[in-house]
Kinemage of the C-alpha trace (Angstrom):
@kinemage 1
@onewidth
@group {chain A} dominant
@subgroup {mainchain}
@vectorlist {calphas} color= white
{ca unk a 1} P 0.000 0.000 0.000
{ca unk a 2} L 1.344 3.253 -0.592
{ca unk a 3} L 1.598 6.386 1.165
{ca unk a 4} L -1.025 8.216 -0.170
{ca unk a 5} L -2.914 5.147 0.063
{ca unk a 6} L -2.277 4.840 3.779
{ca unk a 7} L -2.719 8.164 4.534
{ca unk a 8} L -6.763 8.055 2.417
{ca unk a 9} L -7.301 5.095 4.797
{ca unk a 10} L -6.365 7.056 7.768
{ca unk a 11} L -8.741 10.294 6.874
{ca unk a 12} L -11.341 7.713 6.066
{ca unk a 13} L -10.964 6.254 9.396
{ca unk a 14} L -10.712 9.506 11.268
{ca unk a 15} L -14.242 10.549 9.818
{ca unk a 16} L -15.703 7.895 10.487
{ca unk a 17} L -14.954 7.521 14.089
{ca unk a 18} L -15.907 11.791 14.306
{ca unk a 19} L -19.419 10.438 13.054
{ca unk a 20} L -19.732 8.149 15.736
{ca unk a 21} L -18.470 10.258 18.530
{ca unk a 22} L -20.929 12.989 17.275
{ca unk a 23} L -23.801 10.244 17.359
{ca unk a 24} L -22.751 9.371 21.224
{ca unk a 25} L -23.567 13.404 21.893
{ca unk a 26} L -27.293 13.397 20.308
{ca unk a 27} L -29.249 10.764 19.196
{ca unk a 28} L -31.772 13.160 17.466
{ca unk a 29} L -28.937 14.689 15.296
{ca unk a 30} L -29.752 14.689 11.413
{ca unk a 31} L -27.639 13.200 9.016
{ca unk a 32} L -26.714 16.438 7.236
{ca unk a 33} L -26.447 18.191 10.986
{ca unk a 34} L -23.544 15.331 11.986
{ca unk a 35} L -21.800 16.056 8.728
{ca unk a 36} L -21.298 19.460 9.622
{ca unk a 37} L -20.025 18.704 12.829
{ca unk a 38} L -17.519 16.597 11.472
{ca unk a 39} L -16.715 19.119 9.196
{ca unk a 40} L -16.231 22.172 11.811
{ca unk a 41} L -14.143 19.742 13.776
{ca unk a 42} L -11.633 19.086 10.994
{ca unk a 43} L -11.688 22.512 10.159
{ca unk a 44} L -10.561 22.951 13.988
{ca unk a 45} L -7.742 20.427 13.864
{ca unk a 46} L -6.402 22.498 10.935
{ca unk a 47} L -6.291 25.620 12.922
{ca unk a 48} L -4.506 24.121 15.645
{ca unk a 49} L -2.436 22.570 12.811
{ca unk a 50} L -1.268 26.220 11.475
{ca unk a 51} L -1.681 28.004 14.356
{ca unk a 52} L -4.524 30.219 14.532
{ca unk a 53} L -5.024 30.026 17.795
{ca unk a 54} L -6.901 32.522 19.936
{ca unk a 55} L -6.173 32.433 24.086
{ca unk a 56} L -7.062 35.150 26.416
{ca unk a 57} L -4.875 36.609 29.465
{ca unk a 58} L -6.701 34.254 31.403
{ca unk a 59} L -5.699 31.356 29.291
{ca unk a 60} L -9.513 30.527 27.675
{ca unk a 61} L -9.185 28.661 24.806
{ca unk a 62} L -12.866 29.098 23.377
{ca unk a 63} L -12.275 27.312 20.182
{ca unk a 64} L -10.482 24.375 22.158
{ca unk a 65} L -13.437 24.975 24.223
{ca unk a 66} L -16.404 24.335 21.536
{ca unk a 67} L -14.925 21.491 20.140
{ca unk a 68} L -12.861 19.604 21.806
{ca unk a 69} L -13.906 20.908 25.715
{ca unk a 70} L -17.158 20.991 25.718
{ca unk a 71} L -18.221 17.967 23.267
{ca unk a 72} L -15.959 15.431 25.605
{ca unk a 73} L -18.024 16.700 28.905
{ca unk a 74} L -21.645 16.457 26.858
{ca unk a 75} L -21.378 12.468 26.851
{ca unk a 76} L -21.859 12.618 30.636
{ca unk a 77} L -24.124 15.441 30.057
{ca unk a 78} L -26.466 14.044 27.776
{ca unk a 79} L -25.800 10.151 27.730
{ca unk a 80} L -25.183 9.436 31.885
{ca unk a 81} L -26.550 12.193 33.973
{ca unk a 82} L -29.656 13.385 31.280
{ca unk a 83} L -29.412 16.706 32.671
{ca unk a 84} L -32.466 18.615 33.114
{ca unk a 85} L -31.707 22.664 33.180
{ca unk a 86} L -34.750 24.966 34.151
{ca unk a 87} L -34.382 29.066 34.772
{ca unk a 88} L -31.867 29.296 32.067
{ca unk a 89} L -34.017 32.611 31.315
{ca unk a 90} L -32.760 33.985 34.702
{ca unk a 91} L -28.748 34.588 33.065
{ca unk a 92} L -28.290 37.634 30.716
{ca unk a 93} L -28.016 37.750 27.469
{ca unk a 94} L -25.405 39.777 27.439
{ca unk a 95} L -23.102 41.629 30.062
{ca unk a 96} L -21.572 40.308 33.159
{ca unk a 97} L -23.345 37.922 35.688
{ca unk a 98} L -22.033 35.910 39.162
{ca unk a 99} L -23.668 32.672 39.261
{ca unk a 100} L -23.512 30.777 42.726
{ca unk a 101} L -24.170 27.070 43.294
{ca unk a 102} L -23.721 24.526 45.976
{ca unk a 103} L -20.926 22.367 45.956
{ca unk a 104} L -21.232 18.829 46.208
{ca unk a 105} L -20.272 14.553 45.024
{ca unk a 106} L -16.923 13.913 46.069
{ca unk a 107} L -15.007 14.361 42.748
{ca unk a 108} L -16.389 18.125 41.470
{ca unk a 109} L -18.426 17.508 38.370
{ca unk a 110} L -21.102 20.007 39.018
{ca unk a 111} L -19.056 22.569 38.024
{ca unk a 112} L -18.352 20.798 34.478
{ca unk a 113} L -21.995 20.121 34.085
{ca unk a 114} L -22.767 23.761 34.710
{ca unk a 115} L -20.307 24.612 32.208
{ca unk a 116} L -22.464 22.872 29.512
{ca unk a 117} L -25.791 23.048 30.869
{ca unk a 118} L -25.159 27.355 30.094
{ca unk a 119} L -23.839 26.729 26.508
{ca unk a 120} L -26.023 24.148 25.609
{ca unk a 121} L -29.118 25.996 26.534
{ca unk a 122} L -28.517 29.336 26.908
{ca unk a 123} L -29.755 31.360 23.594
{ca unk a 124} L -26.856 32.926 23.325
{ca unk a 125} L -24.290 30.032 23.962
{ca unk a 126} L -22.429 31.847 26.434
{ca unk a 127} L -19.349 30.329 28.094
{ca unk a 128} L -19.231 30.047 32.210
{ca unk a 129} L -16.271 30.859 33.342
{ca unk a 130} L -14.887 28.443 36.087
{ca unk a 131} L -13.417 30.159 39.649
{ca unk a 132} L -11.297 26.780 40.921
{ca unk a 133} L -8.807 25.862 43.732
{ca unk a 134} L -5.076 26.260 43.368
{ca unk a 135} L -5.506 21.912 43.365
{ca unk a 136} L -6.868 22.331 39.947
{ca unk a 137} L -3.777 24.254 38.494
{ca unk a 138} L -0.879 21.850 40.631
{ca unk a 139} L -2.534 18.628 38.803
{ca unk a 140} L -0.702 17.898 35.976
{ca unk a 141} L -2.657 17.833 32.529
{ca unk a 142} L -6.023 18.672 34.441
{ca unk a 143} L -4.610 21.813 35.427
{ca unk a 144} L -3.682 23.060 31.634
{ca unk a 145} L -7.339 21.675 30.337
{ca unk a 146} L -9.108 23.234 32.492
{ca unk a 147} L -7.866 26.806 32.388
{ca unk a 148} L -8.248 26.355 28.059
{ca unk a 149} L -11.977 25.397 29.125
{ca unk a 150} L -12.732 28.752 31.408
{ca unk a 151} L -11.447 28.438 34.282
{ca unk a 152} L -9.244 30.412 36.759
{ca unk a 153} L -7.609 30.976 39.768
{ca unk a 154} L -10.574 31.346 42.749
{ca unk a 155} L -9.609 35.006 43.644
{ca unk a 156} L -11.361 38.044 44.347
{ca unk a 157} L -8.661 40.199 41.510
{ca unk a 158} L -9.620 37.323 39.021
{ca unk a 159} L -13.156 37.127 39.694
{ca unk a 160} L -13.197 41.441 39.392
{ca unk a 161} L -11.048 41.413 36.036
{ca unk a 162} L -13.617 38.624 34.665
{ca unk a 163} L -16.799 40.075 35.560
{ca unk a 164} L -15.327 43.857 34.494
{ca unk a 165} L -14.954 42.625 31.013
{ca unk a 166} L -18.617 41.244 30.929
{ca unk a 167} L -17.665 37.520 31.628
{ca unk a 168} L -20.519 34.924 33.178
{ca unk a 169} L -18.637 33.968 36.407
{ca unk a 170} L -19.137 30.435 38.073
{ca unk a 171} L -18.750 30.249 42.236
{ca unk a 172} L -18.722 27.691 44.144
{ca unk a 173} L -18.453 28.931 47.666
{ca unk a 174} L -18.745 25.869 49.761
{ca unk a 175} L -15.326 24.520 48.353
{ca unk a 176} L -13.898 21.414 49.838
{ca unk a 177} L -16.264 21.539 52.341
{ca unk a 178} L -18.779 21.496 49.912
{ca unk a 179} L -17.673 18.832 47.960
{ca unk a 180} L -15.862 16.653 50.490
{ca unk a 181} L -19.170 16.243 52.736
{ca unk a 182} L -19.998 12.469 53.733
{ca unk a 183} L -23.028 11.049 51.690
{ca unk a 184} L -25.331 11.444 55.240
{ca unk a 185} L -25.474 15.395 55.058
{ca unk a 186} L -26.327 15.129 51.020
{ca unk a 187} L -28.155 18.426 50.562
{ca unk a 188} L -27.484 20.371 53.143
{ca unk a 189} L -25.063 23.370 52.021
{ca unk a 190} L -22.093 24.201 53.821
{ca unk a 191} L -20.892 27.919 54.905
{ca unk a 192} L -20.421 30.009 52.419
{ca unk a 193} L -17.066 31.596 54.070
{ca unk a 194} L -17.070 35.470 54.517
{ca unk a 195} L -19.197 36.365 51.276
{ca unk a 196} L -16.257 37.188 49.140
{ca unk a 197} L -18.523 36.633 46.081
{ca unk a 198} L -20.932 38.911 47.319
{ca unk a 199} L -18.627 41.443 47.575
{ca unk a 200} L -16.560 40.780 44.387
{ca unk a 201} L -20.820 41.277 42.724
{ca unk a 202} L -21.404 44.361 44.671
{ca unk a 203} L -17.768 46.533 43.223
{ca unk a 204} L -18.724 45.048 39.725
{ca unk a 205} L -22.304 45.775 39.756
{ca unk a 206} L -23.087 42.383 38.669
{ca unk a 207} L -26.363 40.624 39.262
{ca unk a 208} L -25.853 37.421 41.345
{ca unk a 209} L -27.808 34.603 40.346
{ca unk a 210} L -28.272 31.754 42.338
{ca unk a 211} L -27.821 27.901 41.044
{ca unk a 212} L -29.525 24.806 42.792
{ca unk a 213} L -27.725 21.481 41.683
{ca unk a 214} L -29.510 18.003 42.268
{ca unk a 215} L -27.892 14.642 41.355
{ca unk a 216} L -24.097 15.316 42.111
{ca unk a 217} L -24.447 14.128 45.772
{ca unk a 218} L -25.254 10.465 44.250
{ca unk a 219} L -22.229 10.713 42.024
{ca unk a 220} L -19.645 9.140 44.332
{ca unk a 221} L -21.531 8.822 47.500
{ca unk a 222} L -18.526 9.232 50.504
{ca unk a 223} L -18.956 7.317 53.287
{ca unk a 224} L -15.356 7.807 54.823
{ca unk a 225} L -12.303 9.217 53.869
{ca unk a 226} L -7.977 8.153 54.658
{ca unk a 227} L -6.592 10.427 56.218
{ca unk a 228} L -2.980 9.450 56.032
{ca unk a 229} L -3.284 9.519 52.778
{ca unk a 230} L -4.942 12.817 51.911
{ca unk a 231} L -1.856 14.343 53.930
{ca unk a 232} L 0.392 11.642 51.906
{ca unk a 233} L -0.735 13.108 48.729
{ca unk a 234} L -1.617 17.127 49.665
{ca unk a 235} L -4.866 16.813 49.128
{ca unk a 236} L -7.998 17.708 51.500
{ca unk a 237} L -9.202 13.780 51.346
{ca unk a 238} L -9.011 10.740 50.538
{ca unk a 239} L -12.189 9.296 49.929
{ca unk a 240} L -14.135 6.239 50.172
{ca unk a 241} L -17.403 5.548 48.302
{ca unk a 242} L -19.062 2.031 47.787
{ca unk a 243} L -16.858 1.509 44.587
{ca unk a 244} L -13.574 3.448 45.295
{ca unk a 245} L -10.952 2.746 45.983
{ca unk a 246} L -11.340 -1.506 46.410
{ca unk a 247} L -12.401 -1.175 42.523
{ca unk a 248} L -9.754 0.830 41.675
{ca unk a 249} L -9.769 2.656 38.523
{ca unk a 250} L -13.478 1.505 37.526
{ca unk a 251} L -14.690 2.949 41.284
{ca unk a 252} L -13.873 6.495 39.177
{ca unk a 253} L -16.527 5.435 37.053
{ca unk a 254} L -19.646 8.384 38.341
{ca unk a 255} L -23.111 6.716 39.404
{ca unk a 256} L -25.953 7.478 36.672
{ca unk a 257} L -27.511 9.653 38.779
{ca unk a 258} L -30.421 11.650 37.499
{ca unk a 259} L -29.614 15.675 37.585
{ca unk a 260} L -31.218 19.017 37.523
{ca unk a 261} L -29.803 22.450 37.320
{ca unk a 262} L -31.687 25.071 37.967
{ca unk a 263} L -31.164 29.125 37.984
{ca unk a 264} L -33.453 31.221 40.346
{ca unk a 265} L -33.978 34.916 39.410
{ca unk a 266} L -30.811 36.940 40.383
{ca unk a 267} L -30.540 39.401 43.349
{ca unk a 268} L -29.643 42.537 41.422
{ca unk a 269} L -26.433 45.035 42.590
{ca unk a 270} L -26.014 47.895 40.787
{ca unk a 271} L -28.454 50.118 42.801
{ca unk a 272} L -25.948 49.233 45.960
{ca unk a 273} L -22.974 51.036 44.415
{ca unk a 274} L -19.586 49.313 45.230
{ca unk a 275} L -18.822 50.839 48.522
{ca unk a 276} L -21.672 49.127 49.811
{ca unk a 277} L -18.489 46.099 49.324
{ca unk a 278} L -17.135 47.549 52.325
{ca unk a 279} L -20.124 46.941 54.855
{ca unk a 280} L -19.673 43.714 55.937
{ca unk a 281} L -23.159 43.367 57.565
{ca unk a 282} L -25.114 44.005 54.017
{ca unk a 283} L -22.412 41.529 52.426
{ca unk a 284} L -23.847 39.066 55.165
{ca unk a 285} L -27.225 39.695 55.110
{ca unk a 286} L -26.752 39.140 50.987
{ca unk a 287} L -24.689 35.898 51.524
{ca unk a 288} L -27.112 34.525 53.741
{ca unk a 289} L -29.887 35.365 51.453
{ca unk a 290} L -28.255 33.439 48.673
{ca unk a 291} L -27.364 30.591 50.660
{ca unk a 292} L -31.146 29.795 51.804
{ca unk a 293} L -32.114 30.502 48.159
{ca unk a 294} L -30.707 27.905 47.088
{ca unk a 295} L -31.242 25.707 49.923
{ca unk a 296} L -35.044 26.008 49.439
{ca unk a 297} L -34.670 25.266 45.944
{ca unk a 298} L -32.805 21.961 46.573
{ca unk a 299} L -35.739 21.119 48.627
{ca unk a 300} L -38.174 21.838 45.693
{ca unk a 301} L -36.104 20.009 43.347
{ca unk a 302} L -35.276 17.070 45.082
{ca unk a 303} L -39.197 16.536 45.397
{ca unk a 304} L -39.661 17.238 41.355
{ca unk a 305} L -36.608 15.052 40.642
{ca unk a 306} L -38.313 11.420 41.053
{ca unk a 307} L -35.874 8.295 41.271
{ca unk a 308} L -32.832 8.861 41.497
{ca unk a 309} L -31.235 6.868 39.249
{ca unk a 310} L -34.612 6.673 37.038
């Protein structure tokens, strides 16, 4: 066989296994609608090929993002969690916005799912822009993906910067306490530390709008943690679920849990004016609001939501 030959086979190949990876994203796609996927992908690979690339100061790669980012996390999206997103109305069209969600499930996939459940159904396919831990950036590979995907560094100058040039900000103010929370207190938010969002919304003048998420708590369900080896490693825990770690690598593998996101109306700022930043009894009262906004909501949705795993 020759090289040109070999290298016909190898294109062939390559589209076909684009058309089935596009299938695994929608079932309801149309023939002609999966072509053009294929074809917008390819026509990525050759920018990356010759170098037209386009990254932000922030390091947001939003054409890595769209096809590459994006399409990889919509599998679990679509295919294993079936996502259900209502209030999507509730985030601007345009302009900058602070979006605040609990935390939860061990290993932090509500914050992926967010990502997508904006794109996907937003009218305006607008990209949430991550806030994450300095864990995120010191894991190798993870670290690099995720900062071409959105997100940054979880500090007030970053979160200012972002929402100053009209970026839709993600916050997950619970953190590791959020996240790391044994299955027996599923649904029941954490503190929301000092408010720092709330603040970081108020010398912006960007609306804040709350985000309930059901169905991560049942992702990896934690029933204990090792210590020794959370300090072994650096990292704030070491869990234990039913399947991890005696399974090993297929105990990663995320229970098909059944999720919704949902987006109350947001708490408007501008009229505060951003030295109202500096009282830390209104940036209280306003963190405590949005807290117990979303807790009610998880109670409403958990009730909607039906079998878990249904």
């Amino acid at each position: 066989m020759s090289a040109d030959e070999q290298l016909e086979r190898g294109v062939e190949l390559l589209i076909t296994t684009l058309r089935w990876a596009v299938r695994q994203t929608s079932s309801d796609l149309t023939e002609r609608e999966i072509e053009q996927r294929v074809a917008a992908f390819l026509a990525y690979v050759r920018r990356r090929v010759t170098g037209e690339i386009e990254i932000d100061e922030f390091g947001f790669d939003s054409d890595f993002t769209r096809h590459v980012y994006l399409p990889v996390l919509r599998v679990l999206y679509r295919r294993w969690f079936r996502v259900q997103v209502s209030g999507i109305e509730h985030i601007p069209a345009q302009g900058p916005a602070l979006v605040v969600a609990n935390h939860s499930g061990t290993i932090p996939l509500d914050c992926l799912m967010a990502q997508v459940a904006v794109h996907d159904t937003h009218p305006q396919g607008r990209f949430l822009r991550l806030l994450g831990a300095d864990l995120v950036f010191r894991t190798p590979f993870l670290g690099e993906t995720f900062r071409a995907g959105g997100t940054t560094l979880a500090s007030p100058n970053d979160a200012q910067r972002l929402l100053g040039l009209g970026e839709l900000v993600g916050v997950w103010p619970e953190g590791y306490k959020g996240v790391g929370k044994p299955f027996s207190e599923r649904y029941r938010l954490q503190r929301f530390g000092r408010g720092g969002f709330v603040a970081t919304a108020l010398r912006t003048g960007a609306p804040i709008v709350p985000c309930s998420i059901v169905g991560a708590e049942e992702t990896y369900p934690k029933i204990g943690e090792i210590s020794p080896l959370a300090h072994l490693l650096d990292i704030p825990y070491f869990p234990v679920t039913p399947t991890f770690p005696h399974l090993g690598l297929l105990g990663l593998v995320p229970l098909p849990s059944q999720w919704i996101i949902d987006f109350s109306p947001p708490l408007d700022t501008s009229d505060l004016g951003p030295e109202a930043a500096d009282d830390p009894l209104l940036v209280y009262d306003l963190t405590d609001r949005i807290r117990e906004t979303i807790q009610r909501r998880l109670h409403v949705l958990l009730g909607q939501r039906g079998p878990v795993f249904g």
